[in-house]
N, CA, C and O atoms as a Maestro MAE file, in Angstrom:
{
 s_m_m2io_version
 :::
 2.0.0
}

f_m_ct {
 s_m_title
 :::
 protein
 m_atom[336] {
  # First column is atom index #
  i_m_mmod_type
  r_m_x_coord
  r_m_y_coord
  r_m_z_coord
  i_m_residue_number
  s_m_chain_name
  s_m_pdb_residue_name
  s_m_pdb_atom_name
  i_m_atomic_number
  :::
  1 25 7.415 20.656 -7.968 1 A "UNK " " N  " 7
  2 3 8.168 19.660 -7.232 1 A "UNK " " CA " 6
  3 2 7.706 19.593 -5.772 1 A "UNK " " C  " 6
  4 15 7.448 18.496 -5.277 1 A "UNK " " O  " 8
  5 25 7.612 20.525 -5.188 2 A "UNK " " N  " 7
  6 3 7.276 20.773 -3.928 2 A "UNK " " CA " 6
  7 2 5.671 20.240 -3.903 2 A "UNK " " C  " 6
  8 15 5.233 20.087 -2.763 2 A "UNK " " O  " 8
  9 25 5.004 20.022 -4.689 3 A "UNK " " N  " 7
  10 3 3.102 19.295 -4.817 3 A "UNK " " CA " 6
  11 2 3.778 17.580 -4.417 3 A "UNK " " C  " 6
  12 15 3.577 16.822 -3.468 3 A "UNK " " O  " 8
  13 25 4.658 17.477 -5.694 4 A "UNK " " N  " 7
  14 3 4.675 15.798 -5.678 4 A "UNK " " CA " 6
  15 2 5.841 15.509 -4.278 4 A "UNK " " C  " 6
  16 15 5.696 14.400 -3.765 4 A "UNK " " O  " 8
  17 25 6.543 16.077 -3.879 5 A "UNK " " N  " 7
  18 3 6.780 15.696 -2.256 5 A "UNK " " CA " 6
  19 2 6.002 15.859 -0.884 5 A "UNK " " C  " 6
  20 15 6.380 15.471 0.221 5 A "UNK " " O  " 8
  21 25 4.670 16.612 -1.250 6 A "UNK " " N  " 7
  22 3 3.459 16.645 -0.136 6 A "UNK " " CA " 6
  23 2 2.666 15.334 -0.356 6 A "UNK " " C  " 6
  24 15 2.104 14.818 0.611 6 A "UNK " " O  " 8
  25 25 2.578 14.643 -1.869 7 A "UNK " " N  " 7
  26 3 1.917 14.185 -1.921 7 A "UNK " " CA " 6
  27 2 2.311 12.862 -1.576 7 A "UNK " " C  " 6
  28 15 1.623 11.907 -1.216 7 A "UNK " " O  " 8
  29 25 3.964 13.009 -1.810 8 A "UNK " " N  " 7
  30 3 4.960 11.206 -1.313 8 A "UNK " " CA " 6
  31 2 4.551 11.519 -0.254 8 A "UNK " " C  " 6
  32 15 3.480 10.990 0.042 8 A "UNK " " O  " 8
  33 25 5.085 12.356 0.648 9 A "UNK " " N  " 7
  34 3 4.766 12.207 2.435 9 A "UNK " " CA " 6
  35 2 3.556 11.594 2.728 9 A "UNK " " C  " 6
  36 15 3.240 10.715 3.530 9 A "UNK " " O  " 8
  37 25 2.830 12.373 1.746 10 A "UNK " " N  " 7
  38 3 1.550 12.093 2.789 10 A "UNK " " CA " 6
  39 2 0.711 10.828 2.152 10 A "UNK " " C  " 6
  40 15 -0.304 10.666 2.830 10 A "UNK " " O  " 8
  41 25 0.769 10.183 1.419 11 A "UNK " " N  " 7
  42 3 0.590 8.883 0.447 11 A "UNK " " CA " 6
  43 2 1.699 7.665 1.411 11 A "UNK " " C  " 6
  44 15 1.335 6.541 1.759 11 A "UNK " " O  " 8
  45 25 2.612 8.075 1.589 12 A "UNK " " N  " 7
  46 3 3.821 7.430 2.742 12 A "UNK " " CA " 6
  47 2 3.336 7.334 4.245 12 A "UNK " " C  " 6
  48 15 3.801 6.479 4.999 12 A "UNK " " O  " 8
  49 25 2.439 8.195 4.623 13 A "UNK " " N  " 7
  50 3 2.369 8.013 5.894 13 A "UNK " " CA " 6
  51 2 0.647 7.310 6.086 13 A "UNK " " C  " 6
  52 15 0.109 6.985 7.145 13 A "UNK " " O  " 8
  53 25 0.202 7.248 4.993 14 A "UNK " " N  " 7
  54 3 -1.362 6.329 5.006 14 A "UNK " " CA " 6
  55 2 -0.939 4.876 4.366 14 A "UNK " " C  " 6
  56 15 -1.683 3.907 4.214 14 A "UNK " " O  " 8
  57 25 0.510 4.985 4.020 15 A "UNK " " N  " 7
  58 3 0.713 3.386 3.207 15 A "UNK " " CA " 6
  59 2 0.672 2.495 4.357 15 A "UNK " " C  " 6
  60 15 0.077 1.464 4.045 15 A "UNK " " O  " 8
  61 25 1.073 2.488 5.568 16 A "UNK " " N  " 7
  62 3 0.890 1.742 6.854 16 A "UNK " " CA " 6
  63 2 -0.313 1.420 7.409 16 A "UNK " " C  " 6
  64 15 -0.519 0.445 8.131 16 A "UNK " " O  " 8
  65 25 -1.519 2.669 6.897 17 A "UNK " " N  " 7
  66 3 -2.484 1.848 7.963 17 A "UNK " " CA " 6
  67 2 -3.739 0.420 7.283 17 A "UNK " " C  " 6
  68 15 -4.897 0.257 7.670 17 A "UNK " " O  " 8
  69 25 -3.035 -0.363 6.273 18 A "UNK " " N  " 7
  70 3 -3.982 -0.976 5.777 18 A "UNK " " CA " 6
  71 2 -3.093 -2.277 5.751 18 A "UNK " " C  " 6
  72 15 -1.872 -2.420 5.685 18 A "UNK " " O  " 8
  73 25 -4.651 -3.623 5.862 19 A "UNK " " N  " 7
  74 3 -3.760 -4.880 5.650 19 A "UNK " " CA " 6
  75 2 -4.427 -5.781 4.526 19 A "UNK " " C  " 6
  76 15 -3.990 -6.793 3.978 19 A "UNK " " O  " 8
  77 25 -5.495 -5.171 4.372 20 A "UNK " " N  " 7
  78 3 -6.302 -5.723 3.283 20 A "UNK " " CA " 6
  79 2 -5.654 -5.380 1.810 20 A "UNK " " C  " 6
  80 15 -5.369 -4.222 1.505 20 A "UNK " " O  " 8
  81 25 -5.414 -6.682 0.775 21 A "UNK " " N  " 7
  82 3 -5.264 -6.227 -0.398 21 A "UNK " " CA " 6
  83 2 -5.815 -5.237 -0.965 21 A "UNK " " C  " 6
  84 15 -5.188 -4.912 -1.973 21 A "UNK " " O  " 8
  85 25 -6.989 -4.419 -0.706 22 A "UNK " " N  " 7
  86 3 -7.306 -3.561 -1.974 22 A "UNK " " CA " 6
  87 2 -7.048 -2.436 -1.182 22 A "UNK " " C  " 6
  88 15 -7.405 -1.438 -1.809 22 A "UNK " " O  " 8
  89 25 -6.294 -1.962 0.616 23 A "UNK " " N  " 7
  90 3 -5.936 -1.500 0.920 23 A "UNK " " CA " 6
  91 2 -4.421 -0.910 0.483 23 A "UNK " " C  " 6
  92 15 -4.088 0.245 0.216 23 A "UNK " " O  " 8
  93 25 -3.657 -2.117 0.515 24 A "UNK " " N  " 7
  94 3 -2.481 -2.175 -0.021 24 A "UNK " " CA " 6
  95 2 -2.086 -1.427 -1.046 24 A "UNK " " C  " 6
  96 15 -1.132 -0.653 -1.126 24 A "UNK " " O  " 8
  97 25 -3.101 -1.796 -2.018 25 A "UNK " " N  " 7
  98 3 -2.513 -1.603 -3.404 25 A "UNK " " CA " 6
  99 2 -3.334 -0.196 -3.565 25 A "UNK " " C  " 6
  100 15 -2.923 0.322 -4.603 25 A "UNK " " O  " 8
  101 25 -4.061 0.406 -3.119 26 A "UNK " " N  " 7
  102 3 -4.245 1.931 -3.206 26 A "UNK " " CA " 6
  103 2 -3.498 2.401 -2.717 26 A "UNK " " C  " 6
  104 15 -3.223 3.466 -3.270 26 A "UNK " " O  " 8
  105 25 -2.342 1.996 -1.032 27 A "UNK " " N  " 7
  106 3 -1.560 3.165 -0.220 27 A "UNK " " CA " 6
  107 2 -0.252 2.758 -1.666 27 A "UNK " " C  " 6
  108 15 0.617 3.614 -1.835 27 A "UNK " " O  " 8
  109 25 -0.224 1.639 -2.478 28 A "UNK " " N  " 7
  110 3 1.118 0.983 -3.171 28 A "UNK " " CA " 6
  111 2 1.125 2.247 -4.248 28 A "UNK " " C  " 6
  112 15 1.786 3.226 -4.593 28 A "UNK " " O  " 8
  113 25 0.138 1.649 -4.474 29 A "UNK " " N  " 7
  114 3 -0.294 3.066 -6.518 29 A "UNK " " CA " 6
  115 2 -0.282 4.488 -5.926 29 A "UNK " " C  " 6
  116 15 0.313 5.253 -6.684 29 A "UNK " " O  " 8
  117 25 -0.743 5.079 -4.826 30 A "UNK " " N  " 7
  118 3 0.018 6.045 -4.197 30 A "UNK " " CA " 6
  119 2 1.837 6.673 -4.192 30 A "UNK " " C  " 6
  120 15 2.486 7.515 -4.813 30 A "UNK " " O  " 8
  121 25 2.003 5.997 -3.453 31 A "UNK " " N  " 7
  122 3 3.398 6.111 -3.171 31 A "UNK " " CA " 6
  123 2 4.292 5.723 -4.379 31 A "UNK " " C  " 6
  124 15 5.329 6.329 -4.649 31 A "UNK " " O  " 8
  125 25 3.813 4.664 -5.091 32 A "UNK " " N  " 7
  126 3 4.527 4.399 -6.741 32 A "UNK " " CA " 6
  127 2 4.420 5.241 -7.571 32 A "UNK " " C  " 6
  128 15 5.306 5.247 -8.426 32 A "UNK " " O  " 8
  129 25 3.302 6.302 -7.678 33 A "UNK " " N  " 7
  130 3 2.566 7.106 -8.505 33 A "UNK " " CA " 6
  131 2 3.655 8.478 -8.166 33 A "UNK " " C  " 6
  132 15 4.483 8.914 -8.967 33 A "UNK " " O  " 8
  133 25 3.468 8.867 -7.135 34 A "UNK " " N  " 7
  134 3 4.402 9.591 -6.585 34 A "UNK " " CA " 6
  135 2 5.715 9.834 -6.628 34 A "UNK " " C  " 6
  136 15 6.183 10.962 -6.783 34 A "UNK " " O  " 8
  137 25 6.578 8.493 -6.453 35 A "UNK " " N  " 7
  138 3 8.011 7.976 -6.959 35 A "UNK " " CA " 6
  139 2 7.926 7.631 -8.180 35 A "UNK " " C  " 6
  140 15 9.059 8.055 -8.406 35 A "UNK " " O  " 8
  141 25 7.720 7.385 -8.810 36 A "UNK " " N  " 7
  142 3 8.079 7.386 -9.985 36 A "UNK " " CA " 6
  143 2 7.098 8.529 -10.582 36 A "UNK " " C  " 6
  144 15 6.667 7.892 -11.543 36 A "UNK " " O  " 8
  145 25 6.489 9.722 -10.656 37 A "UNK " " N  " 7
  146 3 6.713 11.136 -11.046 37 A "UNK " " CA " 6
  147 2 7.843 11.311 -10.946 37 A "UNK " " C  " 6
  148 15 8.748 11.053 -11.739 37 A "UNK " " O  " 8
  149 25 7.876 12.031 -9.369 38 A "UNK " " N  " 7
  150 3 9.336 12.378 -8.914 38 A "UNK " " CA " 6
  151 2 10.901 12.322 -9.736 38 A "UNK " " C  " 6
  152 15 11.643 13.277 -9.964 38 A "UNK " " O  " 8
  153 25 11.106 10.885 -10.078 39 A "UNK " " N  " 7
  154 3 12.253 10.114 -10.540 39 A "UNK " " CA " 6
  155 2 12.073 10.668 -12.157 39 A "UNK " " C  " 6
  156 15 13.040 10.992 -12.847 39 A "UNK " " O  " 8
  157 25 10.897 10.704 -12.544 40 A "UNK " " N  " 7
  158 3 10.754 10.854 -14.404 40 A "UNK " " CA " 6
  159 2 10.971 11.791 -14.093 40 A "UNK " " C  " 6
  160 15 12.153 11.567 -14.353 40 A "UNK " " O  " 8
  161 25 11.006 13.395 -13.508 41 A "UNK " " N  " 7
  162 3 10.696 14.434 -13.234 41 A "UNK " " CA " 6
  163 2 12.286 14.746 -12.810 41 A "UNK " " C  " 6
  164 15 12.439 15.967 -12.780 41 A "UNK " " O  " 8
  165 25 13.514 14.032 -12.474 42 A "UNK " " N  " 7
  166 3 14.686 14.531 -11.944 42 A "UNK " " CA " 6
  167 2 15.494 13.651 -13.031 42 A "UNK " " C  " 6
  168 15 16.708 13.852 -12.983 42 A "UNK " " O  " 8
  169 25 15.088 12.756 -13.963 43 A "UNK " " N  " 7
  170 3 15.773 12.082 -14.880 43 A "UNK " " CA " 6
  171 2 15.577 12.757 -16.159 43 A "UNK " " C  " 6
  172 15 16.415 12.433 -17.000 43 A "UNK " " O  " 8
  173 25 14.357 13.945 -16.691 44 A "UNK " " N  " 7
  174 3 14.614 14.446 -17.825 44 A "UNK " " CA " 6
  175 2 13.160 13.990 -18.515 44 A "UNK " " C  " 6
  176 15 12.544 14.621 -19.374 44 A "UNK " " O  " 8
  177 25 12.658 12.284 -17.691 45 A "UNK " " N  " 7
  178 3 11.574 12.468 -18.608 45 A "UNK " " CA " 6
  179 2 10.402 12.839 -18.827 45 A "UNK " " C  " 6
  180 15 10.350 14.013 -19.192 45 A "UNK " " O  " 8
  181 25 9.322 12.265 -18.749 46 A "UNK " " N  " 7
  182 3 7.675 12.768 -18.623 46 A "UNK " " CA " 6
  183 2 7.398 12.017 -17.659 46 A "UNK " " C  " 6
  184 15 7.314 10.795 -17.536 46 A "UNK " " O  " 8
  185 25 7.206 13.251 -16.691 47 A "UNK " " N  " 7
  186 3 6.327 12.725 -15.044 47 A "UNK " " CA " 6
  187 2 5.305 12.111 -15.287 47 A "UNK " " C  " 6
  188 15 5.076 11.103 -14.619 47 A "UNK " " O  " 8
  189 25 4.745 12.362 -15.907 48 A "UNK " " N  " 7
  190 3 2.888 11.754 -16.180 48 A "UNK " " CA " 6
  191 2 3.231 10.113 -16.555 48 A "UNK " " C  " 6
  192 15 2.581 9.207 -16.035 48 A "UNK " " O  " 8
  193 25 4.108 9.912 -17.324 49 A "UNK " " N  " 7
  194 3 4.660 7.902 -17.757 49 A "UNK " " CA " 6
  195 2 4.900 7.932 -16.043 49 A "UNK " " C  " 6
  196 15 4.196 7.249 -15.299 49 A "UNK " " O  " 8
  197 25 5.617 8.516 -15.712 50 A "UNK " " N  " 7
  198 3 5.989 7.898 -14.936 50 A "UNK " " CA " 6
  199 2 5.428 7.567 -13.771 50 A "UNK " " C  " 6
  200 15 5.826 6.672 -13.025 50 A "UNK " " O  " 8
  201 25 4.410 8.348 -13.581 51 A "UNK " " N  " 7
  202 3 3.448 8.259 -12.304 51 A "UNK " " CA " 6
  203 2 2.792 7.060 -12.508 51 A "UNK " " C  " 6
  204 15 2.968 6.153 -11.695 51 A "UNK " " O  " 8
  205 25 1.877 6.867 -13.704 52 A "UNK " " N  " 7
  206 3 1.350 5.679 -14.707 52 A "UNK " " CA " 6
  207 2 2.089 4.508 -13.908 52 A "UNK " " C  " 6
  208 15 1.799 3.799 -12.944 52 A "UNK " " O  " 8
  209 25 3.159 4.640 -14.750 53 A "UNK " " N  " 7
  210 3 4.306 3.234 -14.388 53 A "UNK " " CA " 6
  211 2 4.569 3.174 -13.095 53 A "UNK " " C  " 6
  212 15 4.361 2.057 -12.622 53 A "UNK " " O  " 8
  213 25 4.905 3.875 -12.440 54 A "UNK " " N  " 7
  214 3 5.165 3.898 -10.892 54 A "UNK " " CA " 6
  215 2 3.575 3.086 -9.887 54 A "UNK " " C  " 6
  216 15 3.374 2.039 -9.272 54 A "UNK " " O  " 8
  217 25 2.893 4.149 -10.186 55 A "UNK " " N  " 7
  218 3 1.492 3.918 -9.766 55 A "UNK " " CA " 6
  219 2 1.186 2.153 -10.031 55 A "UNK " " C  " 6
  220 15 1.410 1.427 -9.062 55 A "UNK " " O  " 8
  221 25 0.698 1.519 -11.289 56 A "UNK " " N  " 7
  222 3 1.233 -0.064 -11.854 56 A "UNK " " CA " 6
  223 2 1.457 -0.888 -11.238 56 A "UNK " " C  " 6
  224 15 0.808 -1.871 -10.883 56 A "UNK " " O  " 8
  225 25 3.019 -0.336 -10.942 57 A "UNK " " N  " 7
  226 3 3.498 -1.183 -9.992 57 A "UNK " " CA " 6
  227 2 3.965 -1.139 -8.809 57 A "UNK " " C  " 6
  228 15 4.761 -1.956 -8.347 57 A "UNK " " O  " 8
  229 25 3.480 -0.132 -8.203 58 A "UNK " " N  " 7
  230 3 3.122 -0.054 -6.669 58 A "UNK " " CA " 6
  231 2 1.417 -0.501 -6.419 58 A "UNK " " C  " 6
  232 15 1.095 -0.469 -5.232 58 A "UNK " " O  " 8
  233 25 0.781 -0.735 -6.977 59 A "UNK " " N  " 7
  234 3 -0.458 -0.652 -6.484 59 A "UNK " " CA " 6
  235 2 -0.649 -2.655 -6.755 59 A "UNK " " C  " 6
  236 15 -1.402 -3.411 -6.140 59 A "UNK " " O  " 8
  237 25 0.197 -2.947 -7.714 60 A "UNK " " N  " 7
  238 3 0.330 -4.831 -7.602 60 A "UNK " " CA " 6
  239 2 1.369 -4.892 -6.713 60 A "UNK " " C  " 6
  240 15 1.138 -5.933 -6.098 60 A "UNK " " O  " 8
  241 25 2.679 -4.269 -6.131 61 A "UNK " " N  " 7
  242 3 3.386 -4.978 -5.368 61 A "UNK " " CA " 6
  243 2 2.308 -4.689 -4.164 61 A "UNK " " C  " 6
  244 15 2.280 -5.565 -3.299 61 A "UNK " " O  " 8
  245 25 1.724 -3.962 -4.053 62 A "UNK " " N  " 7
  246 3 1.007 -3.694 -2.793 62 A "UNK " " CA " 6
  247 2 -0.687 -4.980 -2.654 62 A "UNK " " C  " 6
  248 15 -1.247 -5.752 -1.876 62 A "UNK " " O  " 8
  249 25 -0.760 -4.555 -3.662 63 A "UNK " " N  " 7
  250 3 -1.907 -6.378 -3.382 63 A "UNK " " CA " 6
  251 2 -1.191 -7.222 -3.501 63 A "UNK " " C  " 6
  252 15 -1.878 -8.119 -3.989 63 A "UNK " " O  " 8
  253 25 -0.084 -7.623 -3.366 64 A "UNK " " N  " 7
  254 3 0.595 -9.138 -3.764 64 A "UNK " " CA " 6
  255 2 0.912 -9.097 -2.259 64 A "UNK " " C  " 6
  256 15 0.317 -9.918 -1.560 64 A "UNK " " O  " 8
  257 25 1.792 -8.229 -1.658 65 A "UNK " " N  " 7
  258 3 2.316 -8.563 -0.525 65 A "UNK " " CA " 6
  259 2 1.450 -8.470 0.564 65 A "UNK " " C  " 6
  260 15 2.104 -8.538 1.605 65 A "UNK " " O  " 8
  261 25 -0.029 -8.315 0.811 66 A "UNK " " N  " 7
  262 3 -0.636 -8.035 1.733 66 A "UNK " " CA " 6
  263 2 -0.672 -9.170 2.461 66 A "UNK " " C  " 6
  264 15 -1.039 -10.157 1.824 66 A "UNK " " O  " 8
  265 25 -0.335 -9.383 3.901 67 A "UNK " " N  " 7
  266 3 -0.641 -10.419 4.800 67 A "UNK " " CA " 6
  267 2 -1.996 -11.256 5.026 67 A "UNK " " C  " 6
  268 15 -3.153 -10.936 5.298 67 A "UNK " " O  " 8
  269 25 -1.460 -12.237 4.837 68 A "UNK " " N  " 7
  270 3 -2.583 -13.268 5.234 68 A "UNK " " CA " 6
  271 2 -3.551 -13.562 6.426 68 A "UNK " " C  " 6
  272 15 -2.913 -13.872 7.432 68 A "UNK " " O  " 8
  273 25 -4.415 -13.558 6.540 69 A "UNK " " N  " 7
  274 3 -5.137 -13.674 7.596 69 A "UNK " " CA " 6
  275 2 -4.993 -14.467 8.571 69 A "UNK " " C  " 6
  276 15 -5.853 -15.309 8.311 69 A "UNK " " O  " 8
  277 25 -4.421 -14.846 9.680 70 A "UNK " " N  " 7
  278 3 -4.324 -15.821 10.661 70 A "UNK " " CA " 6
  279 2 -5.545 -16.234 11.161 70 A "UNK " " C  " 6
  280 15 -6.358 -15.415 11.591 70 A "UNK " " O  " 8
  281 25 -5.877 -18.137 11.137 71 A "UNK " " N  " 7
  282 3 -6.575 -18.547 11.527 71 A "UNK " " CA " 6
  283 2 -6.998 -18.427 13.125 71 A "UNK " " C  " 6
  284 15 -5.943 -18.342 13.754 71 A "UNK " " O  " 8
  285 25 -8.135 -18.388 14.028 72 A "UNK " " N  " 7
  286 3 -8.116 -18.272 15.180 72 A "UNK " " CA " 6
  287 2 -8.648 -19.369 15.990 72 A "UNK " " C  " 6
  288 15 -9.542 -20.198 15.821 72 A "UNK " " O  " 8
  289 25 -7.789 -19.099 16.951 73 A "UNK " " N  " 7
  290 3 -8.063 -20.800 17.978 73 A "UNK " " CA " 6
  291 2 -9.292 -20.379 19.204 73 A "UNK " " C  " 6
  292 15 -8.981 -19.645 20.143 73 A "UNK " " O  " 8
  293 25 -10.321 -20.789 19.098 74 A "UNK " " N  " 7
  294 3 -11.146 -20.633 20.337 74 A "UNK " " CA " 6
  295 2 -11.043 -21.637 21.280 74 A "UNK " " C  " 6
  296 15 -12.066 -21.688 21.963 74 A "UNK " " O  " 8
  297 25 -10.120 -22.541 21.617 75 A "UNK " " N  " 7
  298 3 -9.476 -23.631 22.566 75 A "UNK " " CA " 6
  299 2 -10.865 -24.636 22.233 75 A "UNK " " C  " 6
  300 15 -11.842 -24.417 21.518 75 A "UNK " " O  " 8
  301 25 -10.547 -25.651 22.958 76 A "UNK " " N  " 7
  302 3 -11.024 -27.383 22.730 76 A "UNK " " CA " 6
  303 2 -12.696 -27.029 22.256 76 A "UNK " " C  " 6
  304 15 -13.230 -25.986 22.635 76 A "UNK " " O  " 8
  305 25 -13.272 -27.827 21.567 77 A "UNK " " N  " 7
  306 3 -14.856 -27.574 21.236 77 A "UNK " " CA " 6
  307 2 -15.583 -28.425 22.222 77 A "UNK " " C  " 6
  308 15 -15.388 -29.630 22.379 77 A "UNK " " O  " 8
  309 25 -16.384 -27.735 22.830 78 A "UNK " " N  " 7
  310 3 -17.676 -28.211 23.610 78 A "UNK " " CA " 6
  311 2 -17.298 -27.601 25.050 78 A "UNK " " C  " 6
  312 15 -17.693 -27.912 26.174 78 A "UNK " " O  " 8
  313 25 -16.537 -26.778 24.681 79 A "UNK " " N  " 7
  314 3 -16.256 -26.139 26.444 79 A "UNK " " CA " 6
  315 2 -16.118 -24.369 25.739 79 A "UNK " " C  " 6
  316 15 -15.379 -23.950 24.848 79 A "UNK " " O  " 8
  317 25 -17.116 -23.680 26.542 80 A "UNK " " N  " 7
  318 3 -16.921 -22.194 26.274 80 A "UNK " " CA " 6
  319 2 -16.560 -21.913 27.488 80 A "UNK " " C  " 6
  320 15 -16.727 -22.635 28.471 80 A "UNK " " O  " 8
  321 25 -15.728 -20.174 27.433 81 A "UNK " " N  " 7
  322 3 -15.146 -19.648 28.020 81 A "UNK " " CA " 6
  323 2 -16.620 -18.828 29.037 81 A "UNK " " C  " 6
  324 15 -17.750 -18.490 28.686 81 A "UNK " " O  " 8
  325 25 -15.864 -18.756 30.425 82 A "UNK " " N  " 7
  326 3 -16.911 -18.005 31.246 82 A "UNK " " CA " 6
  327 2 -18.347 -19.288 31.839 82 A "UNK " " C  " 6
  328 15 -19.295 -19.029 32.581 82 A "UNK " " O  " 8
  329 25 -18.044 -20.461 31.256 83 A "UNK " " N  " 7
  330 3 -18.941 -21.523 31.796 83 A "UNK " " CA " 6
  331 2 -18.401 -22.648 32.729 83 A "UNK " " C  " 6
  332 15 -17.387 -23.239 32.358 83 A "UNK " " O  " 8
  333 25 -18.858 -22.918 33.648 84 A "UNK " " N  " 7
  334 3 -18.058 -23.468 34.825 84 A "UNK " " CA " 6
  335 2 -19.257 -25.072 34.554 84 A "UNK " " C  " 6
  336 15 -19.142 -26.058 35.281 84 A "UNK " " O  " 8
  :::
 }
 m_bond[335] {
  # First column is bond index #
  i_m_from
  i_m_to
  i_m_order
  :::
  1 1 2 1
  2 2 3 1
  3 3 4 2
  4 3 5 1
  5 5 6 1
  6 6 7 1
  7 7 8 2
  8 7 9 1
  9 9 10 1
  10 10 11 1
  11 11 12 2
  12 11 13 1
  13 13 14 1
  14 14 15 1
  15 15 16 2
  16 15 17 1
  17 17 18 1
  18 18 19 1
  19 19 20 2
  20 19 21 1
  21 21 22 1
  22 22 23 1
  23 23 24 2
  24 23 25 1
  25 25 26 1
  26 26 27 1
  27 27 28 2
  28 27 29 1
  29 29 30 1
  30 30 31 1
  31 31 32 2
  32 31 33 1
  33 33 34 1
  34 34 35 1
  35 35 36 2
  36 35 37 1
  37 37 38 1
  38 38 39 1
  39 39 40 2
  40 39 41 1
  41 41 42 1
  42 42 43 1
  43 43 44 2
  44 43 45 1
  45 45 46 1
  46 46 47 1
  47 47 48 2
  48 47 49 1
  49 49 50 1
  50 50 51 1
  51 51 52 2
  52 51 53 1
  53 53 54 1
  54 54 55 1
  55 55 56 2
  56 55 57 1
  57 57 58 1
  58 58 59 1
  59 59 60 2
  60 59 61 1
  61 61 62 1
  62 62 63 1
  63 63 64 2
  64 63 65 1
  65 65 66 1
  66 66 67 1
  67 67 68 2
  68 67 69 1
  69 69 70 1
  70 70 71 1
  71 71 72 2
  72 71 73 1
  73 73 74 1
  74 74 75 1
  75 75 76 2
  76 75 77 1
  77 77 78 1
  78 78 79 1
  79 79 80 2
  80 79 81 1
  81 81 82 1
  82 82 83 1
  83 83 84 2
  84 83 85 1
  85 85 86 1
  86 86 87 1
  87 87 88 2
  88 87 89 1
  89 89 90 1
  90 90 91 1
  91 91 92 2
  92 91 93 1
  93 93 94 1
  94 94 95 1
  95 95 96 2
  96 95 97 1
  97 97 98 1
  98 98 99 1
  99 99 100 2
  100 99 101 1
  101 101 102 1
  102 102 103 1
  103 103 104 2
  104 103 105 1
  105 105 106 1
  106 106 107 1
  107 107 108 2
  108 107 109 1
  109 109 110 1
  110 110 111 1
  111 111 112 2
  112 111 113 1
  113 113 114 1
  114 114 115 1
  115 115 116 2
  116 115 117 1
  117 117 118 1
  118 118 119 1
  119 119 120 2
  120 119 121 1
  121 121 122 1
  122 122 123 1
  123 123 124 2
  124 123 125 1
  125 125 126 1
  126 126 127 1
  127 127 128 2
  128 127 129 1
  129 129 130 1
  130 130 131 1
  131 131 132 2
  132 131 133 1
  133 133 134 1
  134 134 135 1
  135 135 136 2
  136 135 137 1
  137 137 138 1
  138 138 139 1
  139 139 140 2
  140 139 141 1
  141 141 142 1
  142 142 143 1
  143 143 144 2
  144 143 145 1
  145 145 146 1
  146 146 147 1
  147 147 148 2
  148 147 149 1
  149 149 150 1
  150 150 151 1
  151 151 152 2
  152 151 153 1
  153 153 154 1
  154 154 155 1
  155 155 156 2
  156 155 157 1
  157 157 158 1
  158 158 159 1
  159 159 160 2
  160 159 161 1
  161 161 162 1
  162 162 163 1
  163 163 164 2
  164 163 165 1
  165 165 166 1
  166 166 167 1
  167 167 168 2
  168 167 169 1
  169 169 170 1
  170 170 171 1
  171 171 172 2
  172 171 173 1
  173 173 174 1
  174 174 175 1
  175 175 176 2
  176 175 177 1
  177 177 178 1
  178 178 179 1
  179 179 180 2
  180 179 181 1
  181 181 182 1
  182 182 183 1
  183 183 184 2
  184 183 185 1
  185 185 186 1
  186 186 187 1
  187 187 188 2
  188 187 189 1
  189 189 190 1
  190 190 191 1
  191 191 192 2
  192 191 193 1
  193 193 194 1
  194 194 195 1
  195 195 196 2
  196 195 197 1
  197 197 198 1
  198 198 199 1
  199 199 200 2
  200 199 201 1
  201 201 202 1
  202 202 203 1
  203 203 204 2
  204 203 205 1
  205 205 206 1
  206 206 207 1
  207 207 208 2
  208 207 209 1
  209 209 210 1
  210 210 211 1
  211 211 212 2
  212 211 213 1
  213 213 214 1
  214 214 215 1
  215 215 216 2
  216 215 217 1
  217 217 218 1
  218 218 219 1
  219 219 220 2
  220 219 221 1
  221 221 222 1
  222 222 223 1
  223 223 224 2
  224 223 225 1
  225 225 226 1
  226 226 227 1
  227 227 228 2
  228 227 229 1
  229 229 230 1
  230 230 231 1
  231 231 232 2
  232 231 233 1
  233 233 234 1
  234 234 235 1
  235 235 236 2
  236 235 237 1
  237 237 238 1
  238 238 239 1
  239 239 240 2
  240 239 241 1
  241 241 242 1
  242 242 243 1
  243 243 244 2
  244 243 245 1
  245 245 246 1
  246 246 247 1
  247 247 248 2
  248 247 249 1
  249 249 250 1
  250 250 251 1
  251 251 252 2
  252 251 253 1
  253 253 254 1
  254 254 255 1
  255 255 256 2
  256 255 257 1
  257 257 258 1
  258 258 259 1
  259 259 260 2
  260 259 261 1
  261 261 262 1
  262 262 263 1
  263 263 264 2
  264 263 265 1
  265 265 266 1
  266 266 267 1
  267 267 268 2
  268 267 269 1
  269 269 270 1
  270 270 271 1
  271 271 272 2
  272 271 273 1
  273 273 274 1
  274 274 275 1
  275 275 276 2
  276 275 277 1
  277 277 278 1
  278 278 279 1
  279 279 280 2
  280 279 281 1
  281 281 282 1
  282 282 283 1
  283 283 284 2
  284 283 285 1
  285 285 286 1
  286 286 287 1
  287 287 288 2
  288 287 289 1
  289 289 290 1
  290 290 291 1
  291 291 292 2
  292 291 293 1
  293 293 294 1
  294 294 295 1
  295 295 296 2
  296 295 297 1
  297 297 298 1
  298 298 299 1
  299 299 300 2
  300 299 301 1
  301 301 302 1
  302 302 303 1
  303 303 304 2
  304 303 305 1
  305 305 306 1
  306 306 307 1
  307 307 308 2
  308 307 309 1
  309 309 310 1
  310 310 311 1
  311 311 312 2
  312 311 313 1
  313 313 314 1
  314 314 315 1
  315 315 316 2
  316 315 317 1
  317 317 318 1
  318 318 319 1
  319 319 320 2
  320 319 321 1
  321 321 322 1
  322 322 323 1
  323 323 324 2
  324 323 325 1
  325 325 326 1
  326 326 327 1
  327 327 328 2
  328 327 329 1
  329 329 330 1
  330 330 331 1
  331 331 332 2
  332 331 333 1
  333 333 334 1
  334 334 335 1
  335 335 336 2
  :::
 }
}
């Protein structure tokens, strides 16, 4: 028990530094993989389904929700910055 709560923490504290989908959904299948061990593991059943299942579907909610890229404005065309 004490492995699969080193491994939530620390799967939990790398789930933040990514914004890219295939970022996402590795810190997602992490932390899902993790929670749901955990949960199969305090409910009676087989940690290993449950990491599976957890993992699943943390690693698609985590590519689904990844932020979109914002377009960028370089102001009016035919005038650059630093040219007088």
């Amino acid at each position: 028990m004490k492995r699969i709560a080193i491994v939530f923490l620390l799967s939990a504290t790398l789930m933040g530094c990514s914004n890219t989908p295939t970022g996402r959904a590795v810190g997602g299948g992490l932390l899902g993989g993790a929670a749901g061990a955990g949960i199969a593991g305090i409910a009676g059943g087989d940690p290993a389904t449950g990491a599976l299942l957890g993992a699943g579907i943390g690693a698609l909610g985590g590519a689904l929700t990844a932020p979109q890229p914002q377009p960028r404005y370089y102001g009016p065309p035919g005038r650059r910055r630093g040219w007088h």
